[in-house]
C-alpha positions in Angstrom: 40.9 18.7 0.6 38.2 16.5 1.4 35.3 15.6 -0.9 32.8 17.4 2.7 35.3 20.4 1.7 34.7 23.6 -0.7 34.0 22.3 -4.0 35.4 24.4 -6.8 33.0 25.5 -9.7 34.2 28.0 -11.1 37.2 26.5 -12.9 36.0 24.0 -15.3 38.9 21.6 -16.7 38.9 19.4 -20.2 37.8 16.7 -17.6 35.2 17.7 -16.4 33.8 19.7 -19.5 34.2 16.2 -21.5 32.6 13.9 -18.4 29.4 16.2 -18.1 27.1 16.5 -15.3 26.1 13.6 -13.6 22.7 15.0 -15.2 24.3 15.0 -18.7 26.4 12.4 -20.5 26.6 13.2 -24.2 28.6 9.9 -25.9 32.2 10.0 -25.8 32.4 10.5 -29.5 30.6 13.8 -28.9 33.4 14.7 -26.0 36.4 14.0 -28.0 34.9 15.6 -31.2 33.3 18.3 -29.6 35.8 19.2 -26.7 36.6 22.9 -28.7 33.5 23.6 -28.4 32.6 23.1 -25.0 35.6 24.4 -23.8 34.6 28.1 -25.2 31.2 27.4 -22.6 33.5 26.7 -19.9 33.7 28.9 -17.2 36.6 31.7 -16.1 39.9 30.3 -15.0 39.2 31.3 -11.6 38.7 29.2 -8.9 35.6 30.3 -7.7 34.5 28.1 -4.5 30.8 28.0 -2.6 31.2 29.1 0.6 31.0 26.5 3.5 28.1 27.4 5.4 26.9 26.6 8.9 23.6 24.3 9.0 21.4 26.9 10.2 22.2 28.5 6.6 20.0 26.0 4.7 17.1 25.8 7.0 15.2 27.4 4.0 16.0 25.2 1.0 15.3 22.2 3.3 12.2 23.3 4.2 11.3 24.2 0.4 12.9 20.6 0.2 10.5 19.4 2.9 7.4 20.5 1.1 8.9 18.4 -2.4 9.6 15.4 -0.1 6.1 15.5 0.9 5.4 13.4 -1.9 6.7 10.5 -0.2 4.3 10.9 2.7 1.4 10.4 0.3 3.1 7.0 -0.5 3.4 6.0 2.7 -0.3 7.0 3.4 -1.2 4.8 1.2 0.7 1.9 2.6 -0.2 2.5 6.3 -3.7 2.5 5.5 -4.5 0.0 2.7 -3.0 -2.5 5.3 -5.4 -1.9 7.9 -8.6 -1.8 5.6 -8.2 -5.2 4.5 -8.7 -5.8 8.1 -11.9 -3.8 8.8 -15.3 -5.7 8.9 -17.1 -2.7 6.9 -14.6 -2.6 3.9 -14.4 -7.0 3.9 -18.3 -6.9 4.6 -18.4 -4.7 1.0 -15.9 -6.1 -1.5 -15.1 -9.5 -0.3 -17.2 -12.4 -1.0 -19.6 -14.5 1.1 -18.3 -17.7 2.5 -19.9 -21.2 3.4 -20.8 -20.1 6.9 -22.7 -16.8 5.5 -19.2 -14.7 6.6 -17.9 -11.9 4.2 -14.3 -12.6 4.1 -11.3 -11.5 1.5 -9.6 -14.3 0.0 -5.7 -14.6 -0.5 -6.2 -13.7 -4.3 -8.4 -10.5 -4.0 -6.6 -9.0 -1.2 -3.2 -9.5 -2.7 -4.8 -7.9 -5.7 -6.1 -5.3 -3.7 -3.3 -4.4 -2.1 -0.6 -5.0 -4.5 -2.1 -3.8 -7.8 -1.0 -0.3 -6.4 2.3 -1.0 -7.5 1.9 -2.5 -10.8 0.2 1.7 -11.2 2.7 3.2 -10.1 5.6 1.5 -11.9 3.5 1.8 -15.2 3.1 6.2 -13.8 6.9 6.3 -13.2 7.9 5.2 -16.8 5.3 7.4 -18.4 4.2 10.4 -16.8 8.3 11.3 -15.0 8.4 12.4 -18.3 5.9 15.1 -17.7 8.6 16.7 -15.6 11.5 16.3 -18.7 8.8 18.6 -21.0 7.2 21.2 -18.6 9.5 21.1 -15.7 9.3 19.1 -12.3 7.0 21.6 -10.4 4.8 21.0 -13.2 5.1 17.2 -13.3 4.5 16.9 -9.8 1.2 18.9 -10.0 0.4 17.0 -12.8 1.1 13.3 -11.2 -1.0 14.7 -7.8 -4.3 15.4 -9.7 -4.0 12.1 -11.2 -3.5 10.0 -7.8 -6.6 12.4 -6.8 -8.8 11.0 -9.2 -7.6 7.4 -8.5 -8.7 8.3 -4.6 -12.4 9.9 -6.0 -12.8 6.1 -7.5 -11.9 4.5 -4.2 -13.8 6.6 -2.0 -17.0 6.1 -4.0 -16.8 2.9 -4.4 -20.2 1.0 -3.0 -19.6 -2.6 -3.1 -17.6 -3.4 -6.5 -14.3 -4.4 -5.6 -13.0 -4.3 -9.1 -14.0 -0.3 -8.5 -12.0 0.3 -5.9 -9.3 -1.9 -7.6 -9.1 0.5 -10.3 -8.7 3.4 -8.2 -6.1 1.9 -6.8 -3.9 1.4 -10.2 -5.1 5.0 -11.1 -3.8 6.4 -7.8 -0.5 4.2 -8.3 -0.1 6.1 -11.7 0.0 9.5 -9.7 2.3 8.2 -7.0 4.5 6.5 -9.3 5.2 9.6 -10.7 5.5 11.7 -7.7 8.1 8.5 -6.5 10.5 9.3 -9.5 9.9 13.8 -9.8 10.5 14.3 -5.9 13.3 13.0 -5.2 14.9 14.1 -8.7 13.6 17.7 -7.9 15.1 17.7 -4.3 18.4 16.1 -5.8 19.0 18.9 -8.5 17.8 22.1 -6.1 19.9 20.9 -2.6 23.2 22.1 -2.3 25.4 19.1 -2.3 26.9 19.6 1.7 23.6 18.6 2.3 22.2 16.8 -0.8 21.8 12.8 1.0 20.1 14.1 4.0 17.6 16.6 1.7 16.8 13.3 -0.8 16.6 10.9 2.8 13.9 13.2 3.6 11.7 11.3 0.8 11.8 8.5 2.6 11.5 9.9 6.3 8.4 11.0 4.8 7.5 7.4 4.0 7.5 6.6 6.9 5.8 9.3 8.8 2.8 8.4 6.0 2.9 4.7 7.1 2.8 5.5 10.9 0.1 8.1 10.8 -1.7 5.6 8.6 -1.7 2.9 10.7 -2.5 5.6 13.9 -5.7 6.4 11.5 -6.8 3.3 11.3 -6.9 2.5 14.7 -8.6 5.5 15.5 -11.4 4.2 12.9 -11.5 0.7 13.4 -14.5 1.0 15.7 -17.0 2.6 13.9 -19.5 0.1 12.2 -19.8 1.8 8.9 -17.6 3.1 6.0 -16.1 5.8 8.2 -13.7 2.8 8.9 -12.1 3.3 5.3 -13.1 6.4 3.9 -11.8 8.3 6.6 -8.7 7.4 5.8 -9.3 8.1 2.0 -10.8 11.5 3.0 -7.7 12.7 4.2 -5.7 11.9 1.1 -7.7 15.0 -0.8 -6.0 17.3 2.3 -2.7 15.8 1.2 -2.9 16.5 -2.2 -4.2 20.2 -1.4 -0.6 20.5 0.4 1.1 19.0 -2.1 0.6 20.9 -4.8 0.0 24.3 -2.9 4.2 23.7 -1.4 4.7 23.5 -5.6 3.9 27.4 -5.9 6.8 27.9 -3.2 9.3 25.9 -4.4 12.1 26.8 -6.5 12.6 25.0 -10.5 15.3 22.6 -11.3 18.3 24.9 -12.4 19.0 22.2 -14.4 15.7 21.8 -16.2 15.8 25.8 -16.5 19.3 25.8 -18.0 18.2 23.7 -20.7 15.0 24.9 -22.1 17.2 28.5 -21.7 15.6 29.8 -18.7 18.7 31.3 -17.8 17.6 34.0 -15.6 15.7 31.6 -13.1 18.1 29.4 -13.1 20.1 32.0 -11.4 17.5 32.4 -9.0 17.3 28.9 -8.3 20.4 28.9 -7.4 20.9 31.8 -5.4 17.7 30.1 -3.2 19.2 26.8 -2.9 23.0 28.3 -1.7 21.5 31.4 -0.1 23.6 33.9 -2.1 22.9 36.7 -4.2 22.3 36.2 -7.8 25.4 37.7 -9.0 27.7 35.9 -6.3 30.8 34.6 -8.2 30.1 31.5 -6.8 26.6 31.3 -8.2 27.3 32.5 -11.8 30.7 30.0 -11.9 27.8 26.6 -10.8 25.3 28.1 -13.4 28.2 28.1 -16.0 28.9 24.5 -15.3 26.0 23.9 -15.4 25.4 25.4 -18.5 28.7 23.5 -19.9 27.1 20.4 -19.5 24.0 20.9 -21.1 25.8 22.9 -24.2 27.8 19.1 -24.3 24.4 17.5 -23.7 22.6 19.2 -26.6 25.7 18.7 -29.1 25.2 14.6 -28.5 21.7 15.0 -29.7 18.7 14.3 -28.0 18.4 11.3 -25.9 16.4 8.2 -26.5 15.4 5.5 -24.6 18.2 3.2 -26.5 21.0 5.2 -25.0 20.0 3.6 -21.3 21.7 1.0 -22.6 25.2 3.0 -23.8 28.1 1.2 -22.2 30.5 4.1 -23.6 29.2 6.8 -20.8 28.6 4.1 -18.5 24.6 5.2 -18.5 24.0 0.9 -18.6 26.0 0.3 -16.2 24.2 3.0 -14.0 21.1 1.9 -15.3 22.1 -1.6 -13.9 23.0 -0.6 -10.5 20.3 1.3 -10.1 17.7 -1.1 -11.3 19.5 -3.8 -8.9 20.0 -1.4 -5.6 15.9 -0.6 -6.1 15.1 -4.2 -6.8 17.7 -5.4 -3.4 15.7 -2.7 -1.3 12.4 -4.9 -1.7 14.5 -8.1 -1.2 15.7 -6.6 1.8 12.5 -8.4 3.4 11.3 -4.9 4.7 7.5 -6.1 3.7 7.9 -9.4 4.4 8.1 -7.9 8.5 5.3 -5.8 8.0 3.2 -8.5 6.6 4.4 -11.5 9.0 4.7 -9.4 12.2 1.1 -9.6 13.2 1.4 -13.0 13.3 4.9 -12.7 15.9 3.4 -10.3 18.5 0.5 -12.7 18.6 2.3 -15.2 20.0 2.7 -13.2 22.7 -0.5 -12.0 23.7 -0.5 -8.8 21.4 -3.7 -10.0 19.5 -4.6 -6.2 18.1 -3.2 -6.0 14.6 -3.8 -2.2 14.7 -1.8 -1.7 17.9 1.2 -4.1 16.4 1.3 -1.8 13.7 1.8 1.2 15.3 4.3 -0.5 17.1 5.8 -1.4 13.9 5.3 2.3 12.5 6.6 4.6 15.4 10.0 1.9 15.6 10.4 2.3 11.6 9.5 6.2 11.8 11.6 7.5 14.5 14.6 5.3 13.3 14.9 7.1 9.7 15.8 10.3 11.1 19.2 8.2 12.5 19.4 7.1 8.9 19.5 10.5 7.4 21.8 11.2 9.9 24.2 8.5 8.5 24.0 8.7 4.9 25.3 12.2 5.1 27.9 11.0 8.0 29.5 7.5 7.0 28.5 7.9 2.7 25.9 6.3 0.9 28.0 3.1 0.0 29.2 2.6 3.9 25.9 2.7 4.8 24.3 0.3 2.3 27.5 -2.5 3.3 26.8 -2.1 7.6 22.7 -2.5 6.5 23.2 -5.9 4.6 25.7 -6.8 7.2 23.7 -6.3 10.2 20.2 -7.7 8.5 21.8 -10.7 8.1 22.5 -11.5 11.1 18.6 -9.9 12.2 17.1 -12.4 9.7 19.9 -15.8 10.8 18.0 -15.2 14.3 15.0 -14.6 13.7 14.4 -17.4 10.8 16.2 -19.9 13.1 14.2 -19.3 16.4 11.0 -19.4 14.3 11.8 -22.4 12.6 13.3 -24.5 15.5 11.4 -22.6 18.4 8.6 -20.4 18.1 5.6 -23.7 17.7 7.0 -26.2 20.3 4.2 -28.7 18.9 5.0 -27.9 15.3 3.3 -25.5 12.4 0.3 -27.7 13.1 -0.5 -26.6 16.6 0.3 -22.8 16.2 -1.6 -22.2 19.4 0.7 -23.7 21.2 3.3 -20.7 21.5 6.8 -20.3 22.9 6.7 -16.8 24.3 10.0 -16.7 25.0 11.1 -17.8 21.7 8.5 -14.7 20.2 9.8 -12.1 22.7 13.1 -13.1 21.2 11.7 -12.7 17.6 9.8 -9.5 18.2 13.4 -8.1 19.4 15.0 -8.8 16.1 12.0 -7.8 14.6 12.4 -4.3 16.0 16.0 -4.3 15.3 16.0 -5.0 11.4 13.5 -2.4 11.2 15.9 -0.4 13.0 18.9 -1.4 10.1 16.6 -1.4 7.0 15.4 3.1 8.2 18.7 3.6 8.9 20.5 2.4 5.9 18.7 1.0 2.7 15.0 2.8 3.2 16.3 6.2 2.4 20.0 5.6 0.6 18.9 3.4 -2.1 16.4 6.9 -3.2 19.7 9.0 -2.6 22.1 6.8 -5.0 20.0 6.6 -7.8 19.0 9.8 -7.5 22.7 11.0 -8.2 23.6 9.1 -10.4 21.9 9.5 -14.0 22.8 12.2 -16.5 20.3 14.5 -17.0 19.8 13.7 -20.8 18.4 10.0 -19.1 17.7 11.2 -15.6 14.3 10.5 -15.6 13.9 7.5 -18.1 16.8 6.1 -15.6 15.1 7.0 -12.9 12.0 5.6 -13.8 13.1 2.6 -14.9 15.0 1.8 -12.0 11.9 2.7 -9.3 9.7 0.5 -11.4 12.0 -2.2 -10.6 11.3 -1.5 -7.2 7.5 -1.6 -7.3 7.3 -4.8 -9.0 8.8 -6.4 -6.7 6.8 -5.2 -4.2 4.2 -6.3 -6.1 5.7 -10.1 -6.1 6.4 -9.9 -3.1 3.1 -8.4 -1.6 1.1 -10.6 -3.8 2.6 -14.1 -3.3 4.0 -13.5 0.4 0.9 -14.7 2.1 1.2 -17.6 0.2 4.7 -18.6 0.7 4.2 -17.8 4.5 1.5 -20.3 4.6 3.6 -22.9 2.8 7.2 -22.5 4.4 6.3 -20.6 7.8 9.6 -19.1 8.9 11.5 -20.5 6.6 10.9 -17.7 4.0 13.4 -15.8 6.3 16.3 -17.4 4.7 15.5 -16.7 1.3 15.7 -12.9 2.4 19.4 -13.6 4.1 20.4 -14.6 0.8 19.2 -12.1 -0.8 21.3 -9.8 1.5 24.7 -11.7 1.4 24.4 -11.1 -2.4 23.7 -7.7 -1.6 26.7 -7.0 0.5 28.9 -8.1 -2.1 26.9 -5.9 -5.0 27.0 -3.3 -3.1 30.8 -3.7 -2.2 31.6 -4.5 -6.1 29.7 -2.3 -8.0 28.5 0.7 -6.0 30.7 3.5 -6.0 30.5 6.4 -3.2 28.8 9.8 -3.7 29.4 11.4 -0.6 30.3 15.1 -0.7 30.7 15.5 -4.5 28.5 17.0 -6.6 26.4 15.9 -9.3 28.9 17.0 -11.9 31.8 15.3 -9.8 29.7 11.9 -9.6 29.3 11.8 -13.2 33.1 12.8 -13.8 33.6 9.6 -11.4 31.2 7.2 -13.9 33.1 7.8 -16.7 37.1 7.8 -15.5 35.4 3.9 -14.6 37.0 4.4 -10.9 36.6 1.5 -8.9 33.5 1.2 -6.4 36.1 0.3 -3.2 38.4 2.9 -4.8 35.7 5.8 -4.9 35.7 7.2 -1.2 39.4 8.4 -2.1 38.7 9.7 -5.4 39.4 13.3 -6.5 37.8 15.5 -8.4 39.8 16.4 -11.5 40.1 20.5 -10.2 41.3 19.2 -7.0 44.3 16.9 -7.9 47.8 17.5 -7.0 50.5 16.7 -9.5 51.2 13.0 -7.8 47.4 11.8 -8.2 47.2 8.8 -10.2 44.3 8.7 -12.1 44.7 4.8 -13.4 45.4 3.5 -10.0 42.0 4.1 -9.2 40.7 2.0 -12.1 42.7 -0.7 -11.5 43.3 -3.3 -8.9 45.7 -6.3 -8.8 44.8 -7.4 -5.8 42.9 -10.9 -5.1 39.3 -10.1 -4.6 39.3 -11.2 -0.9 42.2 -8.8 -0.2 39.8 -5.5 -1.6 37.4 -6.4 1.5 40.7 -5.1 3.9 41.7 -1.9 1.4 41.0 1.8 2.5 38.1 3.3 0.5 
């Protein structure tokens, strides 16, 4: 049986009971000393399967998912409209500085500041207030992380002419979306039913990008006013937003997970029986709330977690903590921003000399492509996807570095009015066609991947850590790109090809895949230490036959240029 097949949960074996959930991992002292114990938590012998359902079946949990994913469209906001407001002669006029020809204008250093300090915010809110949502629950955490990016958007609006003001509304509001960026898509991840899991979680950042298109559609539709209505339009809106997000919080269902430990039994059913549309008292439902239930009885025997056991080699929580750290941190390196930041500059070159319109262009290409990307993470895997993304950026990046370099200013950098168009047709094309690879691969399956793979005793100090990675280097990279573009032009290209080749083979190496199994299966895959190329083939320990060989698939003889051409 496949790993898309029925997924047992009813019948809970040594292995599994002594893995955990992939949201649990006690220490494998506690599993071998305590194994007698958890056993007599362990659910009937039966094999009790959830019923394979037809997509129309889940329409309501992905909508209740929909309104959690929302989160990520308050993000994107942000970054679609930040972007053009450093553009717009009112907000530059009011917190940018006079030059030697009497022109306001916004230096390299305050704009980067501007725009970047968001991120330094909300890595700082994803390390400290996630854990809002460990204490009173993720609903809770998310309502709690919203008011706070509301009162970092009531410093912004009223902001006159101080730019340090408005620069510390912006780290207050990165606090509130740095926690929303770690509690939404660990919410959706622990309330989706797994056949469907990837696409629910990919949902965060189709979200993203809707925010980032309908910002950038905003500012356009501003940009010709003469006043502040420019800018705080566009910070206006964000108070509507918020009002949505947190009113969608009164609908959707709690964590069974979170419920299950604080004893919340009874919900926890209910939660459930939402999320798989079945009764309460299905056999299918009560068998998932026991395992559940078995792993969080393991979890509470280990003790309670602390921020020292991120770095627990035993359960393999580091080496999560690694990958996830990396696959975050690679997502930036990608080059995603560097586009958005340098394309203004391409269309230019051939006659497109509206920033706002090049951004929409931008937007609608990056929008409209992540609902292909959802469609493949759930299709080809997680890991699949991530390998064909690198792969086929590479190549986006070899052109369009090359042609930039060697093409794009006939006369040189020097004389960068004197434009090839043919050469920036060409580069707009690849331009449009990374954007195309990054939504349908790395945007949305970096957020699935990690959000799968912590135990729940370290979920969201994990998950936390691993998205802060993530915004600091958008903040290095937002910060010091317009720098680096004015030093090495097109050249900066190839420093984001290498970053992909070494991503390709991180990715191939250490990134196992989580298609079709569920969060207690993932974790039961961490700790047996099964090969990342080996994964796609790996079986759940109440699935094996009797000629499954568990070491094979944590070991490999093979050269390491023969594992490129092995199935899995």
């Amino acid at each position: 049986m496949s790993a898309e097949d029925r997924t047992p949960v009813g019948q809970l074996s040594p292995a599994v009971s002594g893995s955990q959930s992939v949201l649990s991992t006690p220490s494998n002292k506690a599993e071998r000393d305590d194994s007698k114990q958890m056993n007599d938590v362990s659910p009937s012998e039966d094999n009790v399967v959830l019923p394979k359902k037809p997509a129309s079946a889940y329409v309501g949990v992905s909508i209740l998912c929909l309104m959690i994913a929302f989160g990520g469209f308050v993000f994107g906001w942000d970054t679609g409209t930040i972007s053009g407001f450093v553009n717009l002669d009112d907000f530059i006029r009011r917190f940018g500085s006079i030059g030697s020809d009497g022109r306001p204008y916004l230096s390299r250093v305050r704009m980067g500041l501007i725009v970047s300090i968001f991120n330094i915010g909300c890595a700082i809110g994803g390390i400290i207030l996630s854990k809002i949502g460990d204490i009173y629950g993720r609903r809770i955490g998310l309502i709690a992380v919203t008011l706070i990016y509301v009162v970092g958007i009531v410093i912004q609006i009223a902001s006159i002419n101080k730019w340090y003001q408005y620069f510390i509304g912006r780290i207050i509001s990165g606090l509130g979306v740095g926690g929303i960026a770690v509690l939404s898509p660990m919410l959706i991840s622990e309330v989706s039913p797994k056949q469907i899991r990837g696409t629910l979680v990919a949902c965060y950042q189709l979200m993203i990008t809707l925010g980032i298109f309908l910002g950038y559609c905003t500012n356009y539709g501003t940009k010709n006013y003469d006043d502040s209505t420019q800018w705080r339009v566009g910070l206006g809106l964000c108070f509507a937003w918020a009002i949505f997000m947190v009113s969608g919080m009164m609908f959707v269902p709690e964590s069974p997970r979170y419920l299950v430990e604080v004893g919340r039994i009874e919900e926890a059913k209910r939660s459930l029986s939402r999320s798989e549309k079945l009764s309460v008292d299905d056999p299918a439902v009560l068998a998932e709330l026991d395992l559940i239930t078995a792993g969080v009885e393991a979890e509470k025997l280990a003790g309670n977690a602390s921020w020292g056991e991120l770095f627990s080699t035993k359960t393999k929580v580091f080496q999560r903590l690694t990958m996830g750290v990396l696959l975050q941190s690679l997502q930036q390196l990608t080059g995603d921003n560097y586009f958005f930041y340098y394309g203004t500059t391409i269309f230019r070159s051939v006659g497109l000399q509206d920033s706002f319109q090049t951004s929409i262009i931008i937007g609608v290409v990056n929008f409209f492509s992540t609902f292909i990307g959802i469609y493949c993470i759930e299709r080809f895997g997680r890991r699949t996807s991530l390998l064909w993304g690198a792969a086929s950026m590479v190549c986006c990046f070899v052109v369009f570095a090359s042609v930039g370099v060697t093409r794009l200013w006939p006369e040189g950098p020097s004389h960068q009015d004197i434009a090839s168009k043919g050469a920036g047709n060409c580069m707009i094309v690849f331009t449009m066609f990374y954007i195309f690879c990054f939504a349908t691969t790395w945007a949305g399956g970096c957020y699935v991947i990690t959000s799968e793979t912590f135990p729940l005793r370290v979920k969201s100090k994990g998950m936390a850590i691993a998205t802060g990675a993530n915004w600091m280097w958008g903040f290095l990279i937002s910060f010091f790109t317009p720098f680096i573009t004015g030093a090495i032009n097109f050249y900066y290209g190839y420093v984001f090809m290498g970053c992909l080749v070494f991503s390709y083979f991180y990715v191939f190496f250490f990134v196992p895949e989580t298609k079709g199994l569920t969060l207690e299966e993932v974790n039961a895959m961490w700790v047996e230490g099964v090969l990342p190329w080996k994964s796609a083939a790996w079986v759940p320990p109440d699935r094996r036959g009797a000629d499954y060989d568990v070491d094979a698939m944590a070991h490999d003889d093979k050269p390491a240029y023969k594992r490129f051409f092995s199935k899995g």
